[in-house]
N, C-alpha and C positions, 0 to 999 in steps of 0.2 A: 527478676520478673521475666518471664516468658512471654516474647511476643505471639498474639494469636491473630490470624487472619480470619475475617468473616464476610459471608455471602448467602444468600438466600437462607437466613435464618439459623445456619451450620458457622461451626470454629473448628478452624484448622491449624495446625502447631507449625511453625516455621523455622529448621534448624541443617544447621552446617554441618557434613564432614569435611576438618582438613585435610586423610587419608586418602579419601574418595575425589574431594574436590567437588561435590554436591550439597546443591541445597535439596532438602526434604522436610516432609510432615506427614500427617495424616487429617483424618475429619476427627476431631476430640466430641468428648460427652455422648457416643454411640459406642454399643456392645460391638456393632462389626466391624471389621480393620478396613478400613480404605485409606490407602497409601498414595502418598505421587510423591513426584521427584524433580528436579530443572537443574540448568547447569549456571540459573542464574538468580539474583532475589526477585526479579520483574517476571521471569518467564514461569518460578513458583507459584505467585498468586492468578498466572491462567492454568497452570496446572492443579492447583485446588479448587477453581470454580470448575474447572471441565470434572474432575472425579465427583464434587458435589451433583451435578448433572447426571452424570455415569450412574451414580451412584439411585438418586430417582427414578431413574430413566429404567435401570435393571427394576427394583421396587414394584414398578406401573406392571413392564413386562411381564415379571412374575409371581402378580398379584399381589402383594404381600405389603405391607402399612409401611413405611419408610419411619425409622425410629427417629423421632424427636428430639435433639440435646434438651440437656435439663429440663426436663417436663413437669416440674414442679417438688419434685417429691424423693429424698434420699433415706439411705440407712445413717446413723451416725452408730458408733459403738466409745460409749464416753466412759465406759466403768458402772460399779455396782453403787462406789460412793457418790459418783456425781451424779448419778442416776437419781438415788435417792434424795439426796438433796434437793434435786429440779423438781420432783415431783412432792415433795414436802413444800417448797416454793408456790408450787404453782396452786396447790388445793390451799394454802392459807391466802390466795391471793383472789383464788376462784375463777382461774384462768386454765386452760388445758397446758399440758407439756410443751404441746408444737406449737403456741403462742407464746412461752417463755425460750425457747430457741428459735424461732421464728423473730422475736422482739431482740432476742441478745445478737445474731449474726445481723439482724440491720445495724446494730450500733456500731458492732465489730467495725465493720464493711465499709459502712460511712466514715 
């Protein structure tokens, strides 16, 4: 399992090179790259809040909606058969698609 840091609402991935002799990550669940880096695990997680900042901070600057992690809503791509079957599922149960994967990944999950 990966450990993830989190701050004002943002997750950030927290990872070692032996080579480098660096810890780094980035902000995860966002389409843009924002990166940091430290030379140590304590000075990584003020270097992911200051990018989290940096990172709104540009956003406000130039004008533009700061993207959200996980805002509710993904693609999955499960196949034609499972496809089928979820949706044979779900009309004999009389329930939509996205409330029989929406019901199955809480069970998963929990």
């Amino acid at each position: 399992m990966k450990d993830l840091l989190q701050y004002n609402g943002y997750y950030g991935t927290a990872e070692f090179s032996p080579d480098d002799e660096v810890f780094f990550g980035k902000i995860a669940f966002i389409r843009s790259l924002v990166l940091y880096q430290a030379d140590n695990a304590k000075e990584l997680k003020k270097a992911f809040q200051k990018a989290v900042d940096d990172y709104l901070e540009t956003c406000k600057d130039q004008g533009i909606e700061p993207e959200k992690p996980c805002k509710g809503s993904f693609n999955v791509r499960v196949g034609e058969e499972l496809h089928s079957k979820t949706a044979i599922f779900a009309e004999q149960h009389n329930i939509s698609i996205n409330n029989v994967v929406k019901e199955a990944l809480e069970k998963y999950i929990a």
